[in-house]
C-alpha positions as CSV (number, residue, x, y, z in Angstrom):
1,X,0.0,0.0,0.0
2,X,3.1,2.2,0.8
3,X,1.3,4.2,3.6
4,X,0.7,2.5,7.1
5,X,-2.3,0.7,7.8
6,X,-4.2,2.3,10.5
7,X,-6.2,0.8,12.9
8,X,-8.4,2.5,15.3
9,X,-10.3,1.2,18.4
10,X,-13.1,3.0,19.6
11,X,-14.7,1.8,22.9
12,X,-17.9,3.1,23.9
13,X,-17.2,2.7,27.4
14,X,-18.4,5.4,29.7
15,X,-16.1,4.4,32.4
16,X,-12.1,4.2,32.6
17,X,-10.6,1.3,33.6
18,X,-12.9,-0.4,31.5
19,X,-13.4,-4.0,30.0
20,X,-14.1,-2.9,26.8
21,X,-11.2,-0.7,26.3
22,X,-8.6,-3.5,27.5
23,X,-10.8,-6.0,24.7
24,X,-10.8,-3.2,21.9
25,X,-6.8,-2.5,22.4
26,X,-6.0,-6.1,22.3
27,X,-7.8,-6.9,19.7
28,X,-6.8,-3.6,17.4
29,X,-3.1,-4.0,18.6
30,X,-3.1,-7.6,17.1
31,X,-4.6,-6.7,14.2
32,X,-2.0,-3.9,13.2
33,X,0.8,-6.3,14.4
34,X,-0.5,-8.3,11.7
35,X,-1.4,-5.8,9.0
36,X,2.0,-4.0,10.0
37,X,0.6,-1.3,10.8
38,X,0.1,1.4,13.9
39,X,-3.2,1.2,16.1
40,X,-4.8,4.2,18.2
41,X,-8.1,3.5,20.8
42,X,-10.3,6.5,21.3
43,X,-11.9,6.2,24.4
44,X,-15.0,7.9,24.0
45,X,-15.6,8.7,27.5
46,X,-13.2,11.3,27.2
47,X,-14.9,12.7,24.0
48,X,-18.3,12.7,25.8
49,X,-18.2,16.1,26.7
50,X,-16.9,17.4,23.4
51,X,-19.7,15.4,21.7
52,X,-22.7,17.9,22.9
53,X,-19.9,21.3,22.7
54,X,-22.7,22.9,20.3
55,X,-25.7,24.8,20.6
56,X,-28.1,22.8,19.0
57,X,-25.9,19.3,19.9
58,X,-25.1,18.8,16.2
59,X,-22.4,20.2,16.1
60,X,-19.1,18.8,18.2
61,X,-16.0,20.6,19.8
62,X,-12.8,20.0,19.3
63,X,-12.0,16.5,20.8
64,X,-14.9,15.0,18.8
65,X,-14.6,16.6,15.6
66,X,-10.8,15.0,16.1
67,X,-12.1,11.7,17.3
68,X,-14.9,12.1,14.2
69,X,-11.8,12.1,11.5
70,X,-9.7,9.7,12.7
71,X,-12.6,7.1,12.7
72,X,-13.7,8.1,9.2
73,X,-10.2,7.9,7.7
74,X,-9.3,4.9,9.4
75,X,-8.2,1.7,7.3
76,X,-10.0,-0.6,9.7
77,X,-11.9,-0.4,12.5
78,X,-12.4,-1.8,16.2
79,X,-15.1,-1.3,18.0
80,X,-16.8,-1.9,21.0
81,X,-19.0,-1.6,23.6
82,X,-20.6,-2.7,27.2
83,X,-23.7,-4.0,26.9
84,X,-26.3,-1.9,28.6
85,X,-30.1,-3.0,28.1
86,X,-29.5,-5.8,25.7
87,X,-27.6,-2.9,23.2
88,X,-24.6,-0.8,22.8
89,X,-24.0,1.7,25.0
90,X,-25.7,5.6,23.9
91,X,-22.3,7.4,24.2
92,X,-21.3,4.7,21.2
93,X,-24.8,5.4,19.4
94,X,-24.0,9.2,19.8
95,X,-20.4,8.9,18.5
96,X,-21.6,7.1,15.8
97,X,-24.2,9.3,15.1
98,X,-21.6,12.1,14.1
99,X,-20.2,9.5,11.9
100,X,-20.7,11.2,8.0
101,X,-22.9,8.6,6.9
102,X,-20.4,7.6,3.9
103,X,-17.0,7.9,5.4
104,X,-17.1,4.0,6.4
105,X,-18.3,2.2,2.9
106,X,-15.9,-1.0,2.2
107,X,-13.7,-0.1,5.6
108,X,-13.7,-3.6,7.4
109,X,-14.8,-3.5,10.9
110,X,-14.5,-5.9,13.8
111,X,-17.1,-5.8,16.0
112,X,-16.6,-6.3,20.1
113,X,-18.7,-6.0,22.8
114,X,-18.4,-7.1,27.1
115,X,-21.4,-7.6,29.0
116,X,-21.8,-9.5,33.1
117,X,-22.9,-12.2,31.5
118,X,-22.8,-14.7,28.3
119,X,-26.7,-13.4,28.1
120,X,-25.5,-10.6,26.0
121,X,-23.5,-11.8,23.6
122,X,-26.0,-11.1,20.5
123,X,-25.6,-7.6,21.3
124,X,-22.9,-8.2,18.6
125,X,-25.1,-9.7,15.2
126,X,-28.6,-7.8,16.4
127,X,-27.5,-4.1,17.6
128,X,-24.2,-3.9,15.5
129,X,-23.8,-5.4,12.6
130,X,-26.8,-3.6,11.7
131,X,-25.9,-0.3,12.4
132,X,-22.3,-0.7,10.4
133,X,-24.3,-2.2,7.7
134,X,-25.9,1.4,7.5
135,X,-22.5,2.6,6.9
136,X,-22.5,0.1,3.9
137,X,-19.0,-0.9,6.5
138,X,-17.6,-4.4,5.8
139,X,-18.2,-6.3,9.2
140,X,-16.0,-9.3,9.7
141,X,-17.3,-12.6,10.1
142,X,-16.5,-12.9,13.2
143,X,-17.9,-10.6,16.1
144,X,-16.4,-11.1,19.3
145,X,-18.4,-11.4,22.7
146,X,-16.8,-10.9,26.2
147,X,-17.6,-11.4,29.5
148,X,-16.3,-10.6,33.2
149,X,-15.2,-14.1,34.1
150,X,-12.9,-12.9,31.1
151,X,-11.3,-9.9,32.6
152,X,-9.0,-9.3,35.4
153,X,-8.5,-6.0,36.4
154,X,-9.7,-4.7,33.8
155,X,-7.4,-6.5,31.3
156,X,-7.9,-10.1,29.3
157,X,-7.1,-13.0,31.4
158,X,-8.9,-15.6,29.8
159,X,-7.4,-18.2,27.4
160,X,-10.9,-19.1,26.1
161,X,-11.1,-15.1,24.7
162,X,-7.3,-15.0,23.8
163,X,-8.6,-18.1,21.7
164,X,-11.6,-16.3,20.3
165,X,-9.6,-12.6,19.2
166,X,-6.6,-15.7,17.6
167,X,-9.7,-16.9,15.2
168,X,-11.5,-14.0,14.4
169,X,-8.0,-12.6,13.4
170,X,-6.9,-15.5,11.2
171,X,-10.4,-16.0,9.7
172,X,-11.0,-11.8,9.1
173,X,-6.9,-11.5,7.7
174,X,-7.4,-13.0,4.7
175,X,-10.5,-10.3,3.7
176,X,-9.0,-7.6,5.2
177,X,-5.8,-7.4,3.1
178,X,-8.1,-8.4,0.2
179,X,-10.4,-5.1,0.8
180,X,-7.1,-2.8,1.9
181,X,-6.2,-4.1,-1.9
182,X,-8.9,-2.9,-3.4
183,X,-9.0,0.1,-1.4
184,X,-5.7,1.2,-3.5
185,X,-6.4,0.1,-6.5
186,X,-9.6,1.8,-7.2
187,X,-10.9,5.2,-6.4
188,X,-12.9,6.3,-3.5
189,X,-16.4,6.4,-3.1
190,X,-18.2,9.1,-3.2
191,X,-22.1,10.4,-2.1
């Protein structure tokens, strides 16, 4: 490609230390060891205040509109969430809902998610995949779902997960350099 992949993490955490930050950095860092590339994790608790800077809330400061454009010119994405209500958290819905609704067509997105319990682990094919697929984003195949028992500390400590990020990063490799391909060959898309 001659430019470096980037990867960015966004974790829709409200909180910090948080579960779904420690699951979106690992699983962004592995995927720009692999791509060779740099990854970045916006943490969008710190944006949250930035996110309703304007009058009429449309309009973001600073820290958002920042946050905004790394996101939309990002090669691939990570994202993630808690689980709050059997969907993604509403800081991530508000994020995304700054997102310019074309900036994300063909990018390949792996979607994460944490919740207390295995109970929420659809949150990931029936709340996200949707919404990237109104971004005309290319999801990976493979979403992936953890829980507490999976955490220490606020970092992963489970060999079960470790397995689960291992396969959805060999199965979603293959169509991620296949897309990144394609993404230099031909122009982009426009509205």
């Amino acid at each position: 490609m001659g430019e470096t992949i980037r990867v960015v993490g966004v974790s829709g955490s409200p909180t910090a230390p948080s579960r779904t930050t420690a699951l979106v950095e690992r699983v962004a860092r592995s995927f720009a060891a692999q791509l060779g590339g740099e990854a970045e994790v916006i943490e969008l608790a710190t944006v949250l205040p930035s996110l309703a800077a304007g009058d009429d809330g449309t309009h973001p400061g600073a820290a958002a509109r920042e946050a905004l454009r790394t996101v939309e010119e990002a090669d691939v994405l990570v994202v993630g969430s808690p689980a709050y209500r059997a969907t993604y958290s509403g800081l991530f819905k508000l994020f995304f809902d700054h997102v310019e609704q074309y900036a994300l067509v063909d990018v390949p997105v792996v979607l994460t998610a944490t919740g207390g319990s295995d109970r929420h682990a659809l949150l990931v094919e029936h709340q996200m995949r949707p919404l990237f697929g109104f971004f005309q984003a290319l999801t990976l195949p493979l979403g992936i779902y953890a829980n507490e028992r999976d955490f220490v500390d606020s970092r992963v400590a489970s060999e079960e997960l470790e397995q689960r990020i291992d396969t959805a990063l060999t199965r979603a490799l293959p169509l991620v350099r296949s897309q990144l391909a394609a993404r230099v060959r031909r122009p982009a898309l426009s509205a």
